[in-house]
Residue, then its C-alpha position, 0 to 999 in steps of 0.5 A: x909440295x909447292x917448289x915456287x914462291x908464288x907469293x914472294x913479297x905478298x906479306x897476306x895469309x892465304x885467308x885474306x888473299x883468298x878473300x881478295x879473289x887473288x892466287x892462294x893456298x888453301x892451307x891457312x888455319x882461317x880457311x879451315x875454321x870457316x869450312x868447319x863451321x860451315x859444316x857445322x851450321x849445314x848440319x844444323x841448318x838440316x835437323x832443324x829443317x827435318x824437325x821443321x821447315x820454316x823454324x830450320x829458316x833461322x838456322x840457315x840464315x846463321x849460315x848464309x851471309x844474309x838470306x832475306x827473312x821472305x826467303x825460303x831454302x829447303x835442306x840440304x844445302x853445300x857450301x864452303x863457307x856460307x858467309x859469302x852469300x847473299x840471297x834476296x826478298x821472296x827468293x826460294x831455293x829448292x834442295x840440294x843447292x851446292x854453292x861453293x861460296x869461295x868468291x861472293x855469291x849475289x842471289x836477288x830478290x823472286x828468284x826461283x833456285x830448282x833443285x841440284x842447282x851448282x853456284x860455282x866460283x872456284x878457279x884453279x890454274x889450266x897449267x899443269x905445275x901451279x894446278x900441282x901446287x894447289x894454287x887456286x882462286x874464285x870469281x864472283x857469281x851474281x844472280x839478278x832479280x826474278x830469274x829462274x835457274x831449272x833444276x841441275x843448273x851449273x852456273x861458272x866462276x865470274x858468271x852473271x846473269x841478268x834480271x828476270x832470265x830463265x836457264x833451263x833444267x841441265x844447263x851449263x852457263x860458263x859466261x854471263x847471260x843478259x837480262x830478260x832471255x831463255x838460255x839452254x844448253x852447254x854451253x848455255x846460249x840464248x834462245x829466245x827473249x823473254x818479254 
């Protein structure tokens, strides 16, 4: 039970401060109906896949926010709501995409997503009483043009990586990643340019 009033004066649903990318708590009624009909459509979206490929195609676009008609997911996938993301022109996303889609989630155009990747964007407090009170938030991840994210990836809350950037198998990227680099490991760090 919450024993502070974090929100005095802030007249928002949790829903629409959740929205915001601010402080909420994740007991409004609107949050709960767009979980429940984010499940539904992953559901969907994986017996159709099962049944066919490239018709579970248009499932997964009523799941997605927008997912271009060149683009290509394989089930299953794992969202929070599906709405906030967005994925590009001739983009294929391999099984097992998580990609917990509190905050915005931007996924160019030729982006390779191997399998088991993780699009993280919740937050919560590092202080032990706001973290009891299930205060928490999210940061947006954006994803440039033809980068390719290895299988395992875990990509952080607020992170972005730069066009045309590789992040090898099993890494964890916790702050942005710049355009045209191989980074690895975890923390992710670059390695080398990519030319």
């Amino acid at each position: 039970m919450t024993t502070t009033d974090y929100f005095a004066g802030d007249d928002r649903t949790n829903h629409e401060r959740m929205l915001a990318g601010d402080l909420y708590i994740a007991d409004d009624p609107a949050i709960a109906e767009s979980q429940k009909k984010a499940v539904q459509l992953a559901a969907r979206f994986q017996a159709a896949y099962d049944q066919d490929p490239d018709a579970g195609q248009r499932v997964a676009r009523e799941l997605f926010g927008s997912l271009d008609e060149t683009a290509f997911v394989r089930a299953p996938v794992y969202v929070d709501y599906g709405d906030q993301i967005t994925v590009g022109p001739r983009t294929f996303i391999n099984m097992g995409l998580t990609a917990l889609d509190v905050a915005p989630i931007s996924i160019g155009a030729d982006c390779q997503i191997g399998p088991h990747v993780q699009l993280l964007t919740p937050t919560h407090p590092v202080e032990p009483q706001p973290r009891r009170d299930k205060l928490e938030a999210a940061q947006p991840i954006t994803i440039g043009d033809n980068v390719w994210l290895g299988g395992g990836v875990i990509v952080c809350p607020g992170v972005t990586i730069g066009e045309n950037s590789v992040i090898g198998a099993g890494s964890v990227v916790t702050k942005d990643i710049p355009a045209n680099v191989v980074a690895v490991g975890n923390p992710a760090r670059v390695i080398r340019e990519n030319i």
